[in-house]
DRENDO-1510 file (C-alpha; in Angstrom, 1 decimal, always signed):
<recs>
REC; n; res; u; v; w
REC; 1; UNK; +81.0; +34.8; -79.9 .
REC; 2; UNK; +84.8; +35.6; -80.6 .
REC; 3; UNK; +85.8; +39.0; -81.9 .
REC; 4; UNK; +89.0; +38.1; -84.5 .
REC; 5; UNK; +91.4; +40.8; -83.6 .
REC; 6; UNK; +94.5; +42.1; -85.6 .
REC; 7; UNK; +97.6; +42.4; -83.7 .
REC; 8; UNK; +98.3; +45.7; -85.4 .
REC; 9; UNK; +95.8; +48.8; -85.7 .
REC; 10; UNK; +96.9; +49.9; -89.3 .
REC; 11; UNK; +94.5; +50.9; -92.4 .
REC; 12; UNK; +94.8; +48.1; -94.7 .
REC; 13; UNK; +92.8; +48.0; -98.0 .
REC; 14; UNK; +90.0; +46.5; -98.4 .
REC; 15; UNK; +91.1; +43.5; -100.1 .
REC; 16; UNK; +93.0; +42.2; -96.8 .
REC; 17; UNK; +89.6; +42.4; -95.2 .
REC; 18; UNK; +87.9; +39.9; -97.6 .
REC; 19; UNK; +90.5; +37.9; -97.8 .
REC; 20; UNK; +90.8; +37.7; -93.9 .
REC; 21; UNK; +87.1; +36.6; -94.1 .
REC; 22; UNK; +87.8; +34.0; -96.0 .
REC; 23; UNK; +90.7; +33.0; -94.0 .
REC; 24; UNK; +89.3; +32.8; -91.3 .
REC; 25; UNK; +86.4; +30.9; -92.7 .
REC; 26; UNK; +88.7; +28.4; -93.9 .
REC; 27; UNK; +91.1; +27.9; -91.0 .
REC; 28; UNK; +89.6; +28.4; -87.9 .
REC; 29; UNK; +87.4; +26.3; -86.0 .
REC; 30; UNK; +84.9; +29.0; -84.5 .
REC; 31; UNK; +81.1; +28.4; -83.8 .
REC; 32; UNK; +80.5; +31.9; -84.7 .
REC; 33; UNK; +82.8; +35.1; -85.2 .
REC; 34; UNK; +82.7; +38.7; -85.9 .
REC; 35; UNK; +84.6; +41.4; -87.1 .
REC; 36; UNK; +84.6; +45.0; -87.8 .
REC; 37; UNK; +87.0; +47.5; -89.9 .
REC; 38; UNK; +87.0; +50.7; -91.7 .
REC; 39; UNK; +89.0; +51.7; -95.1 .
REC; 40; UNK; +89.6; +54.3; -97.0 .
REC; 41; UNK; +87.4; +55.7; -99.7 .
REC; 42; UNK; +86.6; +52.5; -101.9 .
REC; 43; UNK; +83.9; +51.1; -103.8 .
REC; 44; UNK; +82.9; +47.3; -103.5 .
REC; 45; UNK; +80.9; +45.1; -106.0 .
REC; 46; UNK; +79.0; +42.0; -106.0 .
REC; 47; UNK; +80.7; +39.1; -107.6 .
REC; 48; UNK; +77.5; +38.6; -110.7 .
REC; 49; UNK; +78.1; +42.5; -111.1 .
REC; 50; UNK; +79.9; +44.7; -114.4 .
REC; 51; UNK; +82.3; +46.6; -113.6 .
REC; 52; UNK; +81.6; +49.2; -115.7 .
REC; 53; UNK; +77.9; +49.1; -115.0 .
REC; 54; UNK; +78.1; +50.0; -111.4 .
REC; 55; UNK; +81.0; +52.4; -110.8 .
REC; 56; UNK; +82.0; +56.0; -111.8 .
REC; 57; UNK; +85.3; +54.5; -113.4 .
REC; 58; UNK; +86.3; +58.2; -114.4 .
REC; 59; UNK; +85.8; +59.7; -110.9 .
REC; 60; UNK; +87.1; +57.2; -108.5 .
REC; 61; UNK; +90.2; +57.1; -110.7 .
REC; 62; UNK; +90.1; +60.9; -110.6 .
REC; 63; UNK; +89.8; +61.1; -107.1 .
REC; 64; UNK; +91.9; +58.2; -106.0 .
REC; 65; UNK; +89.2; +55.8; -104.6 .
REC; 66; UNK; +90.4; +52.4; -104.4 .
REC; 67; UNK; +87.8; +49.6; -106.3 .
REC; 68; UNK; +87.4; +46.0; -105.3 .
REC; 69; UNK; +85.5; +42.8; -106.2 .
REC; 70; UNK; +83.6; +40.8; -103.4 .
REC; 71; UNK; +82.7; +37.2; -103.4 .
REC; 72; UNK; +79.6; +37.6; -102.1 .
REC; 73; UNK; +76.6; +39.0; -104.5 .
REC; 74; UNK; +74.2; +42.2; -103.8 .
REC; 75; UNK; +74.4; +45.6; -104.9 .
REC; 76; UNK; +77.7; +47.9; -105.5 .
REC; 77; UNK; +78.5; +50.0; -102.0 .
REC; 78; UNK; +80.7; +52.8; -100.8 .
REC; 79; UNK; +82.9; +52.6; -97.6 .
REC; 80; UNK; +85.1; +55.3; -96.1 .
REC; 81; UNK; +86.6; +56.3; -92.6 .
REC; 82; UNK; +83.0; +57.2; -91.3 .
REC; 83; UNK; +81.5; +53.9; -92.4 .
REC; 84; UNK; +82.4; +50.9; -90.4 .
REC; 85; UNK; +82.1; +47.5; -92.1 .
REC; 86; UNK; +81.1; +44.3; -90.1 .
REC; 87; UNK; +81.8; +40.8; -91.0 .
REC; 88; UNK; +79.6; +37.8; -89.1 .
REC; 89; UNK; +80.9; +34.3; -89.9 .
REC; 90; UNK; +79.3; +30.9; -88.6 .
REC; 91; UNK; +79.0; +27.1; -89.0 .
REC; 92; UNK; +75.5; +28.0; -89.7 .
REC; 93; UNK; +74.4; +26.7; -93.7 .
REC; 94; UNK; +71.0; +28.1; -93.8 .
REC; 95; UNK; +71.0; +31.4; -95.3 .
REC; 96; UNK; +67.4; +32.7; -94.6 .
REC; 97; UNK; +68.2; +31.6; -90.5 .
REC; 98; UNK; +71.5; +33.2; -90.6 .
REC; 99; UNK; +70.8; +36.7; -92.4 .
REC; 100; UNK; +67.5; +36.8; -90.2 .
REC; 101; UNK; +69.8; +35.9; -86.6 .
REC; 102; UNK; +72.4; +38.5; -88.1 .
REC; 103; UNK; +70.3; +41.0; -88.9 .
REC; 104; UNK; +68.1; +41.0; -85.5 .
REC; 105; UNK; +71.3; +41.0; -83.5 .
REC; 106; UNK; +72.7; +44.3; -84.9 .
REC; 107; UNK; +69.0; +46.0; -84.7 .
REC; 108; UNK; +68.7; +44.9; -81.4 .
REC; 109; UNK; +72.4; +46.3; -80.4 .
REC; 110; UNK; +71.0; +50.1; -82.0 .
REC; 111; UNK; +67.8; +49.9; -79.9 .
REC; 112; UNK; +69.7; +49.1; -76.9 .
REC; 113; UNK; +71.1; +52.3; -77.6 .
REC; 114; UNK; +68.0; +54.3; -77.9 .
REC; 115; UNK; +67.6; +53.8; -82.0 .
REC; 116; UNK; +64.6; +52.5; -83.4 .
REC; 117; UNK; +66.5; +49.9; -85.8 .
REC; 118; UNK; +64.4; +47.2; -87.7 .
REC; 119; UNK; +65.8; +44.3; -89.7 .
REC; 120; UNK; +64.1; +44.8; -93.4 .
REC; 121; UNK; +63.9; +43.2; -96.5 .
REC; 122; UNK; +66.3; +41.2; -97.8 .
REC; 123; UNK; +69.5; +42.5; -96.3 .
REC; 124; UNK; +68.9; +46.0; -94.5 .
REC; 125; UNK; +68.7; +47.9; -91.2 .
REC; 126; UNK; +66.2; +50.6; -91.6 .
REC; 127; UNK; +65.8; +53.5; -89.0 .
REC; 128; UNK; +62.2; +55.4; -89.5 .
REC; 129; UNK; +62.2; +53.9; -93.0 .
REC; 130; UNK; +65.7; +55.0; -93.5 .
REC; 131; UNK; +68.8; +52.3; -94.9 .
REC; 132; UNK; +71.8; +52.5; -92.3 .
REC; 133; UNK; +73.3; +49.2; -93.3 .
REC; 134; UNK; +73.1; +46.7; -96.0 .
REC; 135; UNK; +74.4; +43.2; -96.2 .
REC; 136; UNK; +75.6; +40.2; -98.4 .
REC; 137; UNK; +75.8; +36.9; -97.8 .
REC; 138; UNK; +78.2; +33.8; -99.4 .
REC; 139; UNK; +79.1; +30.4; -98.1 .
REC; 140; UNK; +82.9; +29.1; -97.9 .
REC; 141; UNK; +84.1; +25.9; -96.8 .
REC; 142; UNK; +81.2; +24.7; -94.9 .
REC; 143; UNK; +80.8; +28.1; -93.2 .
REC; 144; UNK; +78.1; +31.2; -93.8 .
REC; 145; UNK; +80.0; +34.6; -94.0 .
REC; 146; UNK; +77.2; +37.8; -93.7 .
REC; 147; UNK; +79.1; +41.2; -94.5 .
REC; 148; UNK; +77.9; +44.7; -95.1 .
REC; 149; UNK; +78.0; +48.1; -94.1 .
REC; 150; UNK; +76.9; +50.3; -90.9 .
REC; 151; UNK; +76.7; +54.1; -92.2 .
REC; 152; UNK; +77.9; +56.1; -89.6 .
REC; 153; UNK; +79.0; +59.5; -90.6 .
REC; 154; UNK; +79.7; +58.8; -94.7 .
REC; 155; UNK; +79.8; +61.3; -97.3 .
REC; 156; UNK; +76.6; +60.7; -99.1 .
REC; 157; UNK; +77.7; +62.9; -102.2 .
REC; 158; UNK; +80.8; +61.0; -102.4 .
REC; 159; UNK; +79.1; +57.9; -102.8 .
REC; 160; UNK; +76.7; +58.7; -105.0 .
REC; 161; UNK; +79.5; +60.1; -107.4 .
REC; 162; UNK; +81.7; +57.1; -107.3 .
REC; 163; UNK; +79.1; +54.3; -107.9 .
REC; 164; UNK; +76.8; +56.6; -110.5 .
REC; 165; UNK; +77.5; +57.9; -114.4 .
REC; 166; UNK; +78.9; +60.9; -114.7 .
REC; 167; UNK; +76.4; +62.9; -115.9 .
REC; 168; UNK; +75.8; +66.3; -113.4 .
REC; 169; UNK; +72.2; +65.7; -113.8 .
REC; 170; UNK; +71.7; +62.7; -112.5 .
REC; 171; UNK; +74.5; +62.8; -109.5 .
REC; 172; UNK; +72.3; +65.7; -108.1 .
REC; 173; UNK; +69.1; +63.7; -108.7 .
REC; 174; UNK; +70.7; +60.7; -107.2 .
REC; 175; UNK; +72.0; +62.3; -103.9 .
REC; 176; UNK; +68.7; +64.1; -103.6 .
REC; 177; UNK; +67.3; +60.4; -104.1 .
REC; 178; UNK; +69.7; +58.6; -101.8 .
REC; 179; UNK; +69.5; +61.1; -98.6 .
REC; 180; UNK; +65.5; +60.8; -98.9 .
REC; 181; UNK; +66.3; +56.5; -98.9 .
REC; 182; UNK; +69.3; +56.3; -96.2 .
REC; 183; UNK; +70.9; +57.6; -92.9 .
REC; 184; UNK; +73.9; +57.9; -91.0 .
REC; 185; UNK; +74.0; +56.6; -87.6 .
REC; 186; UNK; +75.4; +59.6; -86.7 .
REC; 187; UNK; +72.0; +61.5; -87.1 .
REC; 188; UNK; +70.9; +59.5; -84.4 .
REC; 189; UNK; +73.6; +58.7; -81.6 .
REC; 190; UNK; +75.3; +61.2; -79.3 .
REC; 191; UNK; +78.9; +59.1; -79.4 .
REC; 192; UNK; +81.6; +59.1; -81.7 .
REC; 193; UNK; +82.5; +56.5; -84.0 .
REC; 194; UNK; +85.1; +54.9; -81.9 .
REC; 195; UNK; +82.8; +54.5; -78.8 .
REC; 196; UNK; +80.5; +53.3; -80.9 .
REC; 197; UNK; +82.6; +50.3; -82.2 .
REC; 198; UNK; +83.6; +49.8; -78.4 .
REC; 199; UNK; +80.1; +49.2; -77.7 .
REC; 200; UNK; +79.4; +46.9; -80.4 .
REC; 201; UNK; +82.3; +44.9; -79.9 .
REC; 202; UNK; +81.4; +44.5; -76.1 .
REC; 203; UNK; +77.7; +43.4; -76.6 .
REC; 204; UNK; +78.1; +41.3; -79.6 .
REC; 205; UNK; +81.1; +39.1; -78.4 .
REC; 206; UNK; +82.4; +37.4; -75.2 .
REC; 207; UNK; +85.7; +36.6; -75.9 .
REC; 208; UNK; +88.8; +37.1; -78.9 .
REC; 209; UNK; +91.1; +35.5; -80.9 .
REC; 210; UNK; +94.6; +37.2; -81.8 .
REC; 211; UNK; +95.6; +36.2; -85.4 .
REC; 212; UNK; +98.6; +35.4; -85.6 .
REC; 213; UNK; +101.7; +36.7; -87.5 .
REC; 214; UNK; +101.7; +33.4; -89.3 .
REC; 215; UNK; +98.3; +34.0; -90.0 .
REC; 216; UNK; +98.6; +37.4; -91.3 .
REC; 217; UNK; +100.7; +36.4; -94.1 .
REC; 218; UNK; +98.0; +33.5; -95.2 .
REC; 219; UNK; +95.5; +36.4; -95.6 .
REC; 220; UNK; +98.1; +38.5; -97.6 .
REC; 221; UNK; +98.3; +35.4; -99.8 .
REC; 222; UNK; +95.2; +34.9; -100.7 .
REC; 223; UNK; +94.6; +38.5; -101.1 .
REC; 224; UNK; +96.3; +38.5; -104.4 .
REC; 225; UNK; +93.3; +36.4; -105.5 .
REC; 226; UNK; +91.3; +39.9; -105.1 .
REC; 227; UNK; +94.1; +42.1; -106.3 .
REC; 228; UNK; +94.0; +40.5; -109.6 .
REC; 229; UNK; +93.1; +42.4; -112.4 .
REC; 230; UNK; +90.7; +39.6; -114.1 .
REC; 231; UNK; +89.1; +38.9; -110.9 .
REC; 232; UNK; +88.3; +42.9; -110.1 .
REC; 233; UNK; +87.3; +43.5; -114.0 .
REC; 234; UNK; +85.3; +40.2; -114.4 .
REC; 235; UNK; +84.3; +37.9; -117.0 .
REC; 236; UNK; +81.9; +39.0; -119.8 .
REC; 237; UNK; +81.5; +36.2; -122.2 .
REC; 238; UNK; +80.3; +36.9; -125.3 .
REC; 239; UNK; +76.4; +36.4; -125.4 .
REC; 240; UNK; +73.2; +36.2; -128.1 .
REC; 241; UNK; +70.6; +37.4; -126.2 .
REC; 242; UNK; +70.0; +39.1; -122.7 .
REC; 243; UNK; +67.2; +38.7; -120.6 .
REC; 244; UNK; +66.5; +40.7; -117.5 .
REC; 245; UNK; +63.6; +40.9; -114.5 .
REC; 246; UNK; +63.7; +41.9; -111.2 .
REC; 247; UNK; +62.2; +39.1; -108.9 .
REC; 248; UNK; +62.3; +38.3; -105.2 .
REC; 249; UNK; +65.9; +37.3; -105.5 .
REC; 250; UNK; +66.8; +40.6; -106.5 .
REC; 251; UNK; +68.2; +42.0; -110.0 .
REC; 252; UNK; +68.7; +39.1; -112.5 .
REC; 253; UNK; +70.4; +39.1; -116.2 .
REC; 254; UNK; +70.9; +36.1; -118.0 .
REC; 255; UNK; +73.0; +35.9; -120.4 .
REC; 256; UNK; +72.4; +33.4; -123.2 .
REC; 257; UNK; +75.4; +32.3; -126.0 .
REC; 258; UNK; +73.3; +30.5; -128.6 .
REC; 259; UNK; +74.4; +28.8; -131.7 .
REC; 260; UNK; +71.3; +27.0; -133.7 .
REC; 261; UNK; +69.5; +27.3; -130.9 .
REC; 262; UNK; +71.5; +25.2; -128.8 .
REC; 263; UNK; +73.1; +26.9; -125.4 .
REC; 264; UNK; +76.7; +27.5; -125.6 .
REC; 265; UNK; +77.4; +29.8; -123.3 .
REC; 266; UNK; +75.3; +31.3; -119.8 .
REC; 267; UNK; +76.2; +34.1; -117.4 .
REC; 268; UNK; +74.0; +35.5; -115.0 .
REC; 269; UNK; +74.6; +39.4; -113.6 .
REC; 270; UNK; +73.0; +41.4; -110.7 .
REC; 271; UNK; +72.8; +41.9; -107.3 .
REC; 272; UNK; +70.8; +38.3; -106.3 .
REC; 273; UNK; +72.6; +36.5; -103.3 .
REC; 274; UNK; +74.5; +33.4; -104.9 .
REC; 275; UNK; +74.4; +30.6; -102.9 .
REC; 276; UNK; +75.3; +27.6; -105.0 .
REC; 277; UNK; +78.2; +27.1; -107.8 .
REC; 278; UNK; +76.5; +28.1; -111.1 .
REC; 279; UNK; +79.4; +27.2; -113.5 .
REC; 280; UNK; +79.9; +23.9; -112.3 .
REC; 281; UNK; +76.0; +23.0; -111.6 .
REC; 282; UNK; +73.7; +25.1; -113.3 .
REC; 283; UNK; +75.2; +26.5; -116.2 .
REC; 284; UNK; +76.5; +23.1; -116.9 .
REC; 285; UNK; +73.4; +21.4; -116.3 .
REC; 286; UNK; +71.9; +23.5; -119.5 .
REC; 287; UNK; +74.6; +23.5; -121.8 .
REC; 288; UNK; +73.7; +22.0; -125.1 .
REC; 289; UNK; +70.3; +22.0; -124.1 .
REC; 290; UNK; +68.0; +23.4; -126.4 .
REC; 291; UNK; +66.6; +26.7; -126.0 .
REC; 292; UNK; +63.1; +26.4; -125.5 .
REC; 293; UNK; +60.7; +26.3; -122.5 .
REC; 294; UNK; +59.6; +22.6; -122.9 .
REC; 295; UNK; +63.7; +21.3; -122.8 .
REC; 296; UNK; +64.7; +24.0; -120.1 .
REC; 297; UNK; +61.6; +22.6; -117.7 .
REC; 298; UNK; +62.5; +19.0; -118.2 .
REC; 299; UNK; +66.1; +19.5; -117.8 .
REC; 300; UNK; +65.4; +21.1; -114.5 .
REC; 301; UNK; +63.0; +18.9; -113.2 .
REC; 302; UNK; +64.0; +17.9; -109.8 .
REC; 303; UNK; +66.4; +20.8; -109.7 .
REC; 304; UNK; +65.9; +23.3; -106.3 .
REC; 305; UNK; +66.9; +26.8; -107.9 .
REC; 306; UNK; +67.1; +28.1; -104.5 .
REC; 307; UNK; +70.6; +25.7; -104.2 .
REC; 308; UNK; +72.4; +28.1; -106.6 .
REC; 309; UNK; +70.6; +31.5; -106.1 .
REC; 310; UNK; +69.0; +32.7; -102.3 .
REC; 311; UNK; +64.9; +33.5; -103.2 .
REC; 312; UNK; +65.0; +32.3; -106.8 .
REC; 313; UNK; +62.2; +29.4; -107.5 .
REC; 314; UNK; +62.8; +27.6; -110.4 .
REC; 315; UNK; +59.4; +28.7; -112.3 .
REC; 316; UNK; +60.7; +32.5; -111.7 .
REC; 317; UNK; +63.9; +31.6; -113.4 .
REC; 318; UNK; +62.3; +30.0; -116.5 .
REC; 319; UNK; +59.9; +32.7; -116.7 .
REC; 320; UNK; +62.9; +34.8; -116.9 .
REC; 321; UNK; +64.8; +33.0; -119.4 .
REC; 322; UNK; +61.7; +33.5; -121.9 .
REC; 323; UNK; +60.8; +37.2; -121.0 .
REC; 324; UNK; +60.9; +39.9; -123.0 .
REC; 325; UNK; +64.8; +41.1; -124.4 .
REC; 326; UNK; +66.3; +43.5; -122.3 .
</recs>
């Protein structure tokens, strides 16, 4: 596996990193690649996620921490200088093979160093029970690009702050909560962050690939796509009824624009892993379709849900369009 290396070993924010993923997805012609990098303080979304729903707008502005839309979906994170983030990328399409190959690489790197990693759930790396990294998955141009975090030494308080409301009470229940639910790597290795990143970069991959200076200015190009102030803030369409579960897939709300009955409008929020292109299959596949269970079954029939969102049956997401109101 090639290790994509920078020819400089600047900071950059952490919109050059996502946009060098999906350069790299784009234009080169790897089997497999990886990546690692570090930023400073910043909050990351999913892409199906509100803004204002998961982040401490009034604190991260306060404190300077720099906030950024992925394309990928799962839950909103915190990175810093002691958190490094990882990027896998492969010509792999299946998502349950490549999150469960990513996954049981990176545990197996910890235990080679003495930690008792597990791949877990969905997206984690748990040590004794503990999170130490979490991960998110999209696909783009015919490749698979896994991302996510590896807590090494963050400020726990910090995050908790920046991705909670603002309310004392709960920030102090939360970072109680969150050091009881995750770990730094730091608690369990006797190296420092940079021998650490040495050591992963050695045992993961075999060989590198320089980007180019050329190159380098195609990622700053299409990083403006993630600088842009309606793709950071989002779209929230304006909606009749809302409908909310948490299945398999993960945190879903579905957002429903009705007018007599007939669907107008759907959005769909939350930390599930997106797979497919909802505008342009599902969402479209229902519009003007009437909203009730017997004409949302038969306008799905033959339809794979799992296409457009990672987990999700097709059942499950009826289910959830007839719920009970959030």
């Amino acid at each position: 596996m090639n290790y994509i290396a920078l020819p400089d070993i600047g900071i950059r924010r952490l919109s050059f990193y996502l946009a060098m993923e999906e350069y790299v997805a784009r234009n080169l012609d790897l089997e497999e690649c990886f990546f690692m990098w570090q930023v400073h303080p910043t909050v990351i979304f999913g892409r199906n996620q509100l803004m204002e729903n998961e982040v401490n707008l009034k604190y991260v502005r306060e404190k300077g921490i720099e906030v950024y839309r992925r394309k990928s979906g799962g839950g909103c994170v915190y990175a810093d200088l002691s958190n490094i983030m990882f990027c896998y990328i492969t010509k792999d399409f299946n998502v349950g093979f490549t999150f469960d190959t990513y996954l049981r690489r990176v545990a197996h790197l910890l235990q080679q160093l003495g930690v008792p990693a597990v791949a877990s759930g969905r997206n984690d790396i748990l040590i004794h029970e503990k999170k130490v990294s979490g991960n998110a998955f999209y696909r783009v141009a015919g490749k698979s690009i896994v991302h996510g975090t590896m807590l090494f030494d963050t400020n726990v308080e910090e995050m908790v702050r920046a991705i909670t409301p603002s309310d004392e009470k709960l920030i102090s229940k939360g970072v109680e909560s969150v050091r009881k639910r995750v770990t730094n790597l730091s608690e369990h290795l006797e190296m420092d962050i940079e021998a650490f990143k040495e050591f992963v970069r050695k045992h993961l991959c075999d060989g590198e690939r320089m980007l180019t200076r050329e190159e380098i200015a195609g990622i700053e190009e299409l990083e403006k796509e993630y600088l842009a102030p309606e793709w950071i803030q989002g779209n929230n369409p304006r909606y009749t009824i809302v409908k909310r579960s948490y299945v398999e897939a993960g945190e879903v709300e579905v957002r429903l624009e009705l007018k007599n009955n007939i669907i107008k409008g759907m959005n769909m929020i939350g930390d599930y892993f997106l797979v497919g292109d909802l505008d342009k299959g599902l969402f479209a596949r229902l519009k003007e379709t009437e909203y009730s269970r017997e004409a949302i079954e038969k306008r799905l029939e033959g339809i794979a849900m799992e296409e457009y969102i990672h987990n999700l049956t097709t059942p499950q997401f009826v289910n959830l369009l007839f719920g009970t109101n959030a």
